[in-house]
BAFIRO-489926 format. One record per residue: x, y, z of N, C-alpha, C in turn. Coordinates in nm, 4 decimals. Layout:
       n_xx       n_yy       n_zz      ca_xx      ca_yy      ca_zz       c_xx       c_yy       c_zz
          X          Y          Z          X          Y          Z          X          Y          Z
...
***
This chain:
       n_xx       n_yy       n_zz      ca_xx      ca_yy      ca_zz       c_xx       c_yy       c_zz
    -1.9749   -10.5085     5.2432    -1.9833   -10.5057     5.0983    -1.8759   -10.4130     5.0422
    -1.8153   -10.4679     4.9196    -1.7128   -10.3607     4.8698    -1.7513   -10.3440     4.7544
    -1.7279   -10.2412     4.7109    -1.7510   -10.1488     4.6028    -1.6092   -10.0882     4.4974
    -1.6275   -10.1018     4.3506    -1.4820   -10.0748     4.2816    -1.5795    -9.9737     4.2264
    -1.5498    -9.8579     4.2649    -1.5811    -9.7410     4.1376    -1.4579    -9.6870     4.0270
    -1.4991    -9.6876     3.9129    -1.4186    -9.6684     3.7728    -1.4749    -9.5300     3.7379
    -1.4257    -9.4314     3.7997    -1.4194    -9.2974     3.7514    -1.2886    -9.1928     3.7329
    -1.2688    -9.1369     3.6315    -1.1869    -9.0368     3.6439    -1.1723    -8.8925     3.6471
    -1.2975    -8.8449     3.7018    -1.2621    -8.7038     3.7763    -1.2429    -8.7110     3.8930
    -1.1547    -8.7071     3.9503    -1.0976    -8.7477     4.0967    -1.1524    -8.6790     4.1736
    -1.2329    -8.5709     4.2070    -1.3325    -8.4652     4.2927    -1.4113    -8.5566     4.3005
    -1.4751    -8.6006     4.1879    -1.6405    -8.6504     4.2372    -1.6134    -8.8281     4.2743
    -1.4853    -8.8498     4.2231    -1.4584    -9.0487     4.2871    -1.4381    -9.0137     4.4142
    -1.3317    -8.9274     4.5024    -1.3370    -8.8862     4.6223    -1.4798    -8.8771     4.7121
    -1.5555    -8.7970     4.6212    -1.6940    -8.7506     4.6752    -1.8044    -8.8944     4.7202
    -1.7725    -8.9937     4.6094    -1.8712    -9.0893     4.5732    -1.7972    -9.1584     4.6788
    -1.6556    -9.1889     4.6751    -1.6181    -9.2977     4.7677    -1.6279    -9.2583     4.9294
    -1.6668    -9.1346     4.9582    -1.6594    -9.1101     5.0891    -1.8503    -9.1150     5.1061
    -1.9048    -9.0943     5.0176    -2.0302    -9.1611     5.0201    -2.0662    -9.2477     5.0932
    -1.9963    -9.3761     4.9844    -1.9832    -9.5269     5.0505    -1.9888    -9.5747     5.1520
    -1.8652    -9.4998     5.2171    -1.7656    -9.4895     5.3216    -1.8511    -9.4630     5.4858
    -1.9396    -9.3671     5.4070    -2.0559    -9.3244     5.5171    -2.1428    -9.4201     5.6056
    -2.1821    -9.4622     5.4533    -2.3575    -9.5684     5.4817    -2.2517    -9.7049     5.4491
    -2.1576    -9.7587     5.5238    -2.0812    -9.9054     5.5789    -2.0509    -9.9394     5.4724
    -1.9952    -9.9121     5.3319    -1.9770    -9.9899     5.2473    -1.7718    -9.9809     5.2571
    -1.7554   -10.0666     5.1793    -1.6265   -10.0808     5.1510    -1.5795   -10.0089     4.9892
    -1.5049    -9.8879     4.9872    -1.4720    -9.8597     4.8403    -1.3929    -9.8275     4.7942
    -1.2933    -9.8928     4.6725    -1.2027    -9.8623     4.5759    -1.2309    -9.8033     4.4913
    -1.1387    -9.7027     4.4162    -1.1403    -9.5788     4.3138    -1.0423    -9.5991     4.2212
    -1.0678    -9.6174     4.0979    -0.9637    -9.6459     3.9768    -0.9987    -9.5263     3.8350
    -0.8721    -9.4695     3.7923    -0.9176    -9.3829     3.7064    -0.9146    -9.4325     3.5595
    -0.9526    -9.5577     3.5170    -0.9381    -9.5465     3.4016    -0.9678    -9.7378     3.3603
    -1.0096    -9.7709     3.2048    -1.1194    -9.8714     3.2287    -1.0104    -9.9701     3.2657
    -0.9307   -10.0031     3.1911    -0.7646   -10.0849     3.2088    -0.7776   -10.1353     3.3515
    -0.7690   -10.0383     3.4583    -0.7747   -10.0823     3.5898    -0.8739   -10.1228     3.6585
    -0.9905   -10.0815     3.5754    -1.0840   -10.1928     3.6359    -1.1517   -10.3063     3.6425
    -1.0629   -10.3389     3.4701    -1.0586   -10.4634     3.4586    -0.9471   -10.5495     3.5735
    -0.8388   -10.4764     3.5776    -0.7409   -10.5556     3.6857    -0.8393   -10.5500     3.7776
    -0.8790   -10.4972     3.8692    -0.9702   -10.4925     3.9728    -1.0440   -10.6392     4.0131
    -1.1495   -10.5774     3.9030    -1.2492   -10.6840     3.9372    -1.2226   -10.8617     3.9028
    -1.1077   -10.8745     3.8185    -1.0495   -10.9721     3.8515    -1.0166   -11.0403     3.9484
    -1.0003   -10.9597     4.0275    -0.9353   -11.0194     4.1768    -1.0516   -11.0970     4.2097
    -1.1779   -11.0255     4.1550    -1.3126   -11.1350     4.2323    -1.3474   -11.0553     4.3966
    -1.2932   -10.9695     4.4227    -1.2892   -10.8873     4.5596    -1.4244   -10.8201     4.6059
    -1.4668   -10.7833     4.5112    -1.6005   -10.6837     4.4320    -1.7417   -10.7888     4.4847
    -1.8361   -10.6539     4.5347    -1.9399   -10.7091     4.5299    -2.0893   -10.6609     4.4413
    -1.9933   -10.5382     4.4112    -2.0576   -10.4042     4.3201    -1.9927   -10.3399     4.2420
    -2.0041   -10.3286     4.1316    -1.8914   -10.2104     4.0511    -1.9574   -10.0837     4.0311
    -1.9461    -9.9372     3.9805    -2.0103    -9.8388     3.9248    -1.8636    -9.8004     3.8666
    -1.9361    -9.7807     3.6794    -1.8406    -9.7656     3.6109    -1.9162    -9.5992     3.5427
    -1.7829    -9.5462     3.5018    -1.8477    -9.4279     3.4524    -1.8050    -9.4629     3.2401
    -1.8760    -9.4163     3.2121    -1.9101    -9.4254     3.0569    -1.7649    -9.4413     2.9997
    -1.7464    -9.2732     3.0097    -1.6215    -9.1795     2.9239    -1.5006    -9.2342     3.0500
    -1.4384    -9.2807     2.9438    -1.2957    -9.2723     3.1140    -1.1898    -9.3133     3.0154
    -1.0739    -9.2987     3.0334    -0.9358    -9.2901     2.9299    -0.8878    -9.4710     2.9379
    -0.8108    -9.4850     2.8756    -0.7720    -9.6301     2.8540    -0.8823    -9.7502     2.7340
    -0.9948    -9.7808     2.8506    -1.0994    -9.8217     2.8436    -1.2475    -9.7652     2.8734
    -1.3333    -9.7821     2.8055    -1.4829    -9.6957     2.8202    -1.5280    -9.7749     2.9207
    -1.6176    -9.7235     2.9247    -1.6786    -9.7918     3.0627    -1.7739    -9.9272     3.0065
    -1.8584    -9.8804     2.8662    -1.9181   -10.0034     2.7805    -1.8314   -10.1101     2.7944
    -1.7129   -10.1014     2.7185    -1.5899   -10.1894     2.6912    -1.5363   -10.2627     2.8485
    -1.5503   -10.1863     2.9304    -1.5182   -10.2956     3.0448    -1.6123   -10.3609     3.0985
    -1.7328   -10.3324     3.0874    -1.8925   -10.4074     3.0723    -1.8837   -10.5444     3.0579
    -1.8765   -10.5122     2.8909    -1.8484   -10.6386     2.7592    -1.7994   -10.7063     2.8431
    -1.6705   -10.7115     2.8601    -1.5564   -10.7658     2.9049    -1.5921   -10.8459     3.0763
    -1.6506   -10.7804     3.1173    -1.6899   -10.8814     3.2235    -1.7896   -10.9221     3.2252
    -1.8933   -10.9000     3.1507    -2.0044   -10.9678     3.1176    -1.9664   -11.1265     3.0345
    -1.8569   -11.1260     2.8994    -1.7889   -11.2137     2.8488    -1.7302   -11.2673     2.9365
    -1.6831   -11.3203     3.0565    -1.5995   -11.3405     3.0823    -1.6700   -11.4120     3.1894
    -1.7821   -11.4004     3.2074    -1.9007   -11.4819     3.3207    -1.8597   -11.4167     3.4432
    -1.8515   -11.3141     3.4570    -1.8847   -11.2314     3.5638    -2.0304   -11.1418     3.5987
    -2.1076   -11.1880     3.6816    -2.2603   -11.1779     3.7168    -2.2557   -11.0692     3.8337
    -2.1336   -11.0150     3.8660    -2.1155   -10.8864     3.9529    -2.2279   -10.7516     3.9241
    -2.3160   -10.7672     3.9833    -2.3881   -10.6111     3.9549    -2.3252   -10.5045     3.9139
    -2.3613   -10.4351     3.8039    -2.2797   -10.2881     3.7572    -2.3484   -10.1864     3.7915
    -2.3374   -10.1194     3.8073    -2.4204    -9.9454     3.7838    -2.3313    -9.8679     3.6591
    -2.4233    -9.8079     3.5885    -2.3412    -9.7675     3.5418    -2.3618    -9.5767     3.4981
    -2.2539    -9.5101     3.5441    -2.2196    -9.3725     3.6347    -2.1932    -9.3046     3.5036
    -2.3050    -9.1975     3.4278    -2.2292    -9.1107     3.3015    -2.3313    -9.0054     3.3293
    -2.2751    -8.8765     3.2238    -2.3221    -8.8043     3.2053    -2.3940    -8.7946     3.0953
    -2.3993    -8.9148     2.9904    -2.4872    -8.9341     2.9148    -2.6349    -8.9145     2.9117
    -2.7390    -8.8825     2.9018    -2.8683    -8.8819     2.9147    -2.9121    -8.9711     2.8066
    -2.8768    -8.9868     2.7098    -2.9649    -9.0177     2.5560    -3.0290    -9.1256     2.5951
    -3.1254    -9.1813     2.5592    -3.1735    -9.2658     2.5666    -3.0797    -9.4373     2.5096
    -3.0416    -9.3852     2.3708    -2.9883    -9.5111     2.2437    -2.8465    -9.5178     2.3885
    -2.8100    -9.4136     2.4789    -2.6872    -9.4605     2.5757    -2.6837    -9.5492     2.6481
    -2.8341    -9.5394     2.7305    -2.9021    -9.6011     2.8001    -2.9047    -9.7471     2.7699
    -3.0091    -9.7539     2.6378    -3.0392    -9.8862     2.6017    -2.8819    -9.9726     2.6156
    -2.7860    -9.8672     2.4945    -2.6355    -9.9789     2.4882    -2.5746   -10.0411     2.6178
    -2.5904    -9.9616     2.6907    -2.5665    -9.9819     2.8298    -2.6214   -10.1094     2.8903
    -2.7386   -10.0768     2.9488    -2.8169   -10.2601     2.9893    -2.7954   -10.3886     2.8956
    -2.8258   -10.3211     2.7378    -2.8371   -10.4513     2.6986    -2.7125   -10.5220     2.6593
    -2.5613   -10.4624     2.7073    -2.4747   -10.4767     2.7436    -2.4198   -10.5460     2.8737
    -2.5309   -10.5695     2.9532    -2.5539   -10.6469     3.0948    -2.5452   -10.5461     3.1900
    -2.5586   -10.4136     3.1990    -2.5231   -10.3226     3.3080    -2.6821   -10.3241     3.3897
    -2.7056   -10.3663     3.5459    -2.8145   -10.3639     3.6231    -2.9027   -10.2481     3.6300
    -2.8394   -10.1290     3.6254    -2.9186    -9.9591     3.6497    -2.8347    -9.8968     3.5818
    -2.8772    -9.7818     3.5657    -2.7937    -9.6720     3.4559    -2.8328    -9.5279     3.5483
    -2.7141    -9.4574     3.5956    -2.7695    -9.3221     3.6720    -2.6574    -9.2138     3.6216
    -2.7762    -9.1404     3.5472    -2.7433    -8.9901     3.4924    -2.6274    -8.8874     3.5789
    -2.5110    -8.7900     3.5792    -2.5348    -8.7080     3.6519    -2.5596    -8.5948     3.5740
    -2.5835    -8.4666     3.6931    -2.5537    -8.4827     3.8157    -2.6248    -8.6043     3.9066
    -2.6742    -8.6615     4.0168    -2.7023    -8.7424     4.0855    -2.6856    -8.7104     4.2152
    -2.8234    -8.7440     4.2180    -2.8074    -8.7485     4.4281    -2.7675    -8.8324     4.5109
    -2.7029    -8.8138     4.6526    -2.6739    -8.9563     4.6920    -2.7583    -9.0371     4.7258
    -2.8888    -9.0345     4.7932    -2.9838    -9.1243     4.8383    -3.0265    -9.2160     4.7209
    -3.0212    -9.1359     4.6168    -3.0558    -9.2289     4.4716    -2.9604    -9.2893     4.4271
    -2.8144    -9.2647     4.4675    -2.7100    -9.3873     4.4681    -2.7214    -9.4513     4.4977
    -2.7344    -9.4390     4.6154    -2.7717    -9.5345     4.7843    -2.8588    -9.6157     4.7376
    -2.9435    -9.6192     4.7137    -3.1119    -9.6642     4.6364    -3.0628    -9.7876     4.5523
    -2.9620    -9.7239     4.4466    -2.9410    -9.7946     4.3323    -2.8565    -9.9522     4.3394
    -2.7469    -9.8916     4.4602    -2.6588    -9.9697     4.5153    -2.7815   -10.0722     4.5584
    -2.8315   -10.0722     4.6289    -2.9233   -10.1687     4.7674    -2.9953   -10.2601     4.6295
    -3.1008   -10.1589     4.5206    -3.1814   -10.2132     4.4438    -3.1148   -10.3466     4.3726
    -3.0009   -10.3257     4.3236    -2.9337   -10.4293     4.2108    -2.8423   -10.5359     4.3100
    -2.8314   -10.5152     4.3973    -2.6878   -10.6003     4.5035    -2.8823   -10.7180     4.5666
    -3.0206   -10.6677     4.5723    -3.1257   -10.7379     4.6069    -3.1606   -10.8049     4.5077
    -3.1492   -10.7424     4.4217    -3.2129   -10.8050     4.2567    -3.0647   -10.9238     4.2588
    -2.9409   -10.9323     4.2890    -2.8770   -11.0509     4.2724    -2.8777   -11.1331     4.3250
    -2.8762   -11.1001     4.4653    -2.9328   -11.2169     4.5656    -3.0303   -11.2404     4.5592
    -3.1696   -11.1729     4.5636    -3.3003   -11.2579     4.5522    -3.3190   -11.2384     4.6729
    -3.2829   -11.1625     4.7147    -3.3346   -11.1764     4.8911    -3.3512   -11.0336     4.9398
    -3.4531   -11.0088     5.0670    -3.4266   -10.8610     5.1335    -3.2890   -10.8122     5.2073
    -3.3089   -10.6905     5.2900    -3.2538   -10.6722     5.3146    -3.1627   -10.6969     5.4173
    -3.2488   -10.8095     5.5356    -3.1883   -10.8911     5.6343    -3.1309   -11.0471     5.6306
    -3.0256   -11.0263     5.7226    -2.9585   -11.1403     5.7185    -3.0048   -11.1885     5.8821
    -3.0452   -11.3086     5.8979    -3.0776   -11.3490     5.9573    -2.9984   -11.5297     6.0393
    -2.9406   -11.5003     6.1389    -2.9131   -11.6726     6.1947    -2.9300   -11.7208     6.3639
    -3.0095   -11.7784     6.3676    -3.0206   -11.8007     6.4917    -3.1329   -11.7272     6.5647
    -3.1261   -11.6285     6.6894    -3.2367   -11.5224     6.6861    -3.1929   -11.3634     6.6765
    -3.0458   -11.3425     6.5873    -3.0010   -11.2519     6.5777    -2.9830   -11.2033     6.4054
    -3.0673   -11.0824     6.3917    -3.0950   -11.0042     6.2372    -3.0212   -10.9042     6.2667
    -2.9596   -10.8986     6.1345    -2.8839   -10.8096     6.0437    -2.9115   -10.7302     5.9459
    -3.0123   -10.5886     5.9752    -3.0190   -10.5527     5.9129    -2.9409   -10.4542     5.7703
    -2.9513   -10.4341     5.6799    -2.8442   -10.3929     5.6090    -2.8833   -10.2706     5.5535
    -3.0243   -10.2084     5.5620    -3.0445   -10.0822     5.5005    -3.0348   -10.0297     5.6443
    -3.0544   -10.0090     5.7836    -3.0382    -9.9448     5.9242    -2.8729    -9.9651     5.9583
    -2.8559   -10.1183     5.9080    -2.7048   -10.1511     5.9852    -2.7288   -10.1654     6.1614
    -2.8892   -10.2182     6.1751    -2.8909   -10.2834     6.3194    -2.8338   -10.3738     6.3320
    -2.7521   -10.4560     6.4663    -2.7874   -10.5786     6.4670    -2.9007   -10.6018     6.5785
    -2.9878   -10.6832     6.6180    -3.0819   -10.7165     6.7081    -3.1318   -10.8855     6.7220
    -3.1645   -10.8755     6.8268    -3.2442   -10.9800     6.8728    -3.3896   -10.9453     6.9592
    -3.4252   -11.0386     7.0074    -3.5718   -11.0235     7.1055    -3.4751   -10.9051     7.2246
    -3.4173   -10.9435     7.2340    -3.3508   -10.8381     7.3702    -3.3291   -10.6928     7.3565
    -3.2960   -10.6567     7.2264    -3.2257   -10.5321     7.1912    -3.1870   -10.5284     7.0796
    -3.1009   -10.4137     7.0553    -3.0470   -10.3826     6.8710    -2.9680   -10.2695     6.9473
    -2.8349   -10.2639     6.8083    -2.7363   -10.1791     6.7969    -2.7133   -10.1396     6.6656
    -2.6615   -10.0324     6.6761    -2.6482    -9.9624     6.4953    -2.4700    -9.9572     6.5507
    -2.4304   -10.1032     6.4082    -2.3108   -10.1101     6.4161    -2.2128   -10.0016     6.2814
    -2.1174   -10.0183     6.3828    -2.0088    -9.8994     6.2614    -1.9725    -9.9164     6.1684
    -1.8815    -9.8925     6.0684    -1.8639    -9.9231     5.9447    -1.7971   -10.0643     5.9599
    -1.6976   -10.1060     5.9896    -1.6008   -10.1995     5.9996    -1.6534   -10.3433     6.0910
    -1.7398   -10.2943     6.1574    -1.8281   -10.3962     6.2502    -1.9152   -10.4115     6.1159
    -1.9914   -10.3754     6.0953    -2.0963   -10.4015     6.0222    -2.0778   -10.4961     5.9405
    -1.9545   -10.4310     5.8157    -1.9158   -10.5442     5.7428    -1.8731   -10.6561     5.7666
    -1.8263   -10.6762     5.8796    -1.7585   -10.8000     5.9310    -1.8564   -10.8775     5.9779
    -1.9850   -10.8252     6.0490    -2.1202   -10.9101     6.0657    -2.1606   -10.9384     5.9704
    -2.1499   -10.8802     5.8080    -2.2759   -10.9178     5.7292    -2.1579   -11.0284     5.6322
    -2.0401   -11.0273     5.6718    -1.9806   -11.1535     5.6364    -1.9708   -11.2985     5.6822
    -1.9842   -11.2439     5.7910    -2.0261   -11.3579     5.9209    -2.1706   -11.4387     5.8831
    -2.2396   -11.3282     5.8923    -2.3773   -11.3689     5.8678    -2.4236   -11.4403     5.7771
    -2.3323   -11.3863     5.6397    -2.4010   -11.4360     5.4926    -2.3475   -11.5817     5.5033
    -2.2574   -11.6231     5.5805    -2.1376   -11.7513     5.5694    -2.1597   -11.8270     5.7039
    -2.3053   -11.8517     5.7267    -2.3228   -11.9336     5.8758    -2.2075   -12.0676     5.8489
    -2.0788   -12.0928     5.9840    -2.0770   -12.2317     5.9852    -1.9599   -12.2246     5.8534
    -1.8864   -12.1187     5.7719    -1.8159   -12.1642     5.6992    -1.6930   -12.0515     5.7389
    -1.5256   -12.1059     5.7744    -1.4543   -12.0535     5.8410    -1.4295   -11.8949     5.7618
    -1.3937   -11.7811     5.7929    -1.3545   -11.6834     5.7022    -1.1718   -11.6106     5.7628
    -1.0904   -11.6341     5.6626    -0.9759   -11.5992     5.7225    -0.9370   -11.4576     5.7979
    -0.8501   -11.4760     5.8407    -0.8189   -11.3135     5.8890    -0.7605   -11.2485     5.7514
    -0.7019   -11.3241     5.6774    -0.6671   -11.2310     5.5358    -0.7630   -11.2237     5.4444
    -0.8892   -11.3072     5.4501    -0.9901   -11.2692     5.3926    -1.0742   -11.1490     5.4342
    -1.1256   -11.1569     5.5470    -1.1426   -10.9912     5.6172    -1.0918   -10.8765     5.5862
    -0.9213   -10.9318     5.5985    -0.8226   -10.7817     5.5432    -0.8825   -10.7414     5.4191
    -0.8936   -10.8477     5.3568    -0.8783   -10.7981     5.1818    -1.0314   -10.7425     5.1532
    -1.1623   -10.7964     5.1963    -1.2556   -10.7844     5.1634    -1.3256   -10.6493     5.2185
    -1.2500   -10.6075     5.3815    -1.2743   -10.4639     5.3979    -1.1738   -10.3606     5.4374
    -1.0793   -10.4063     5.4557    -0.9609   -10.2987     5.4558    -0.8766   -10.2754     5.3153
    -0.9170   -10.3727     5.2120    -0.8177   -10.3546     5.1391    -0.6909   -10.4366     5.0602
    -0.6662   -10.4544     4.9530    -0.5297   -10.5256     4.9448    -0.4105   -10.4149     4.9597
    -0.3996   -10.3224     4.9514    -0.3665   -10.2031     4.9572    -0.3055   -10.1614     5.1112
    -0.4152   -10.2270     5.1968    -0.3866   -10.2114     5.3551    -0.2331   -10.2252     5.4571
    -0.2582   -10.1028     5.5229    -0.1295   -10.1353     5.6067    -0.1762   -10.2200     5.7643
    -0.2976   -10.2227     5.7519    -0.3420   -10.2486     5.8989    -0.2916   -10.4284     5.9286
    -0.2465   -10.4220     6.0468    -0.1824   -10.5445     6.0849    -0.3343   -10.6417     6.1337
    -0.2695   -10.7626     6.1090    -0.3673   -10.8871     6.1529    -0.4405   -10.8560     6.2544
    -0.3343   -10.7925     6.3350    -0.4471   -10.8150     6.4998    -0.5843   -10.7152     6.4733
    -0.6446   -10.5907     6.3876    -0.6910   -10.5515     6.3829    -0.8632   -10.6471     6.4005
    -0.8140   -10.7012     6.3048    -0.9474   -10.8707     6.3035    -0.9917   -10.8618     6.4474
    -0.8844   -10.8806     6.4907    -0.9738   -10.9728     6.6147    -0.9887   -10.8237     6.7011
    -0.9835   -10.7542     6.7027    -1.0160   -10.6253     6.7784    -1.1714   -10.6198     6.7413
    -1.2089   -10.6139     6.5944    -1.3426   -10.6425     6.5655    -1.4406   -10.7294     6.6075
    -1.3533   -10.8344     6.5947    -1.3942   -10.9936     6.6630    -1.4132   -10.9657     6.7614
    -1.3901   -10.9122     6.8638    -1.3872   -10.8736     7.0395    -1.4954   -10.7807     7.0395
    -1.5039   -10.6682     6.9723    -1.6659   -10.5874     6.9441    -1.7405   -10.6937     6.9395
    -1.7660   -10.7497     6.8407    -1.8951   -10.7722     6.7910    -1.8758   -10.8870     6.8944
    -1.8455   -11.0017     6.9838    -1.8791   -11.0840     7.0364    -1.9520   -11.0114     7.2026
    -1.8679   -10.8888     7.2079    -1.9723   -10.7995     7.3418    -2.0909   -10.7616     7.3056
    -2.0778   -10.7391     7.1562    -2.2390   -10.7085     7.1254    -2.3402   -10.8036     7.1144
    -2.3324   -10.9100     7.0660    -2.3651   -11.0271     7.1091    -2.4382   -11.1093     7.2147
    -2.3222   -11.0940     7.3203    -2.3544   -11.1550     7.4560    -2.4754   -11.0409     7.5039
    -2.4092   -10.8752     7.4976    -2.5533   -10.8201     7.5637    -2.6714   -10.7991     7.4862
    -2.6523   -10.8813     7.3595    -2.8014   -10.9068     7.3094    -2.8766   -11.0479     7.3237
    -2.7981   -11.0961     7.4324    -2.8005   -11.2699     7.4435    -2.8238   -11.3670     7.3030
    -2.7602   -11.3120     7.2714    -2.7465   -11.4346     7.1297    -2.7534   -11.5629     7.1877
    -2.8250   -11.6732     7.0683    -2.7802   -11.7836     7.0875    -2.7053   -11.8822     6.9565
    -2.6086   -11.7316     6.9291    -2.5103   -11.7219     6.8145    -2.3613   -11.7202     6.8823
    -2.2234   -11.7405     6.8171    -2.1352   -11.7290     6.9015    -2.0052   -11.7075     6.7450
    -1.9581   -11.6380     6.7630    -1.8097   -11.6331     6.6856    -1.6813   -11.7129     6.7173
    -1.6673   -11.8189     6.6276    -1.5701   -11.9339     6.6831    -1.4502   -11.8783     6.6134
    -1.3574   -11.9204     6.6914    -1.1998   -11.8650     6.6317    -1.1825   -12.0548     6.6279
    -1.1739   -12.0277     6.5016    -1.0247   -12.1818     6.4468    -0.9067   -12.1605     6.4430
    -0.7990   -12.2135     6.5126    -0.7016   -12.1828     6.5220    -0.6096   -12.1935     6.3732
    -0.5182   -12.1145     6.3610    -0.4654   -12.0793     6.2348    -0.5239   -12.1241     6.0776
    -0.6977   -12.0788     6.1112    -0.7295   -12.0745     6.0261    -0.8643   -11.9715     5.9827
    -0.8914   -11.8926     6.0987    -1.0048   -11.7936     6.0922    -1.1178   -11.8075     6.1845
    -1.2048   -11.7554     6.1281    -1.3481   -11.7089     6.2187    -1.4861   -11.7912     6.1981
    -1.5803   -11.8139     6.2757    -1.7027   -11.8985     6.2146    -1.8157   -11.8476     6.2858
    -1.9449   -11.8013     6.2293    -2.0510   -11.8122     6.3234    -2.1167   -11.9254     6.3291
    -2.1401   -11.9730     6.4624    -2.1840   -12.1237     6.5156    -2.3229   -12.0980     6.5947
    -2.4013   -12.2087     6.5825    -2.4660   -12.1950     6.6785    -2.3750   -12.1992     6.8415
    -2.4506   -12.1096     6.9226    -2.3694   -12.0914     7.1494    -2.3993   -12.3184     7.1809
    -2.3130   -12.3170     7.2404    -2.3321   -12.4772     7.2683    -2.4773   -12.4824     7.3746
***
């Protein structure tokens, strides 16, 4: 999962994005609303947290703007506002949660999981074959066993997972967890790809990661 946070005190976007960074998420940091409208354009985003006050554009105003624009991307939205009348403008502006600071991280954490469930409609596991994905532990398991995968594994399973049977590129991977930004070369993919298929086999899946040739990755049902 990737994450665009729109803050501009650069201490606490640092702070928040190494947060992320922790508990497997994927996260970009932009100081100002202008850029996060470029951002989330890209469509890259699976979460935004915008902060209120920020130079260029407010954080309301880039709301609007992707709310107009038929973007159904979960927001959080990150101020130091308390007031209530802030609050209200806020949601009924389309924003999913509204969190005060200061702020704790577990109640980030919380907030993130709550609104990314409330869009899908679904818990927290991804499930294909006899192998679950959990996403609040970051197990993967079967009847045989479970592993608590790393940041970069993780995401790459719960892309796999969410997309049974539909190919995903190696530049889609790049972009969705390293980055457009990234210097990391292609082969990195399949270094991942090579993890997670050992993890796999010693959980005897009867799942399998198909490579299409010059065209990406697939989870299949094992023949």
């Amino acid at each position: 999962m990737r994450i665009l946070l729109a803050e501009d005190e650069r201490p606490l976007a640092r702070a928040i994005v190494k947060i992320f960074e922790k508990n497997n998420y994927s996260a970009d940091a932009v100081g100002n609303g202008e850029d996060a409208l470029l951002y989330l354009e890209s469509g890259n985003y699976d979460v935004a947290v915008l902060d209120i006050m920020m130079p260029k554009l407010d954080g309301i105003s880039v709301l609007k703007r992707v709310r107009a624009a038929g973007n159904p991307i979960p927001i959080l939205m990150l101020t130091a506002k308390s007031e209530i009348d802030d609050k209200v403008l806020g949601l009924d502006s389309g924003a999913n949660y509204y969190l005060t600071k200061p702020f704790d991280a577990k109640e980030l954490l919380a907030a993130v999981r709550a609104i990314t469930r409330s869009q899908a409609g679904t818990d927290s596991r991804l499930s294909f074959g006899n192998v679950t994905l959990d996403r609040a532990t970051f197990e993967l398991s079967s009847p045989s066993g479970s592993f608590r995968l790393a940041n970069r594994e993780f995401q790459m399973m719960e892309m796999l997972l969410a997309n049974p049977h539909r190919i995903i590129s190696v530049e889609r991977f790049l972009e969705k967890i390293w980055g457009y930004d990234t210097e990391a070369e292609t082969g990195v993919v399949w270094v991942y790809i090579s993890y997670l298929r050992k993890k796999l086999a010693a959980l005897h899946a009867d799942i399998q990661i198909k490579a299409s040739r010059n065209a990406g990755y697939s989870l299949e049902e094992s023949a």
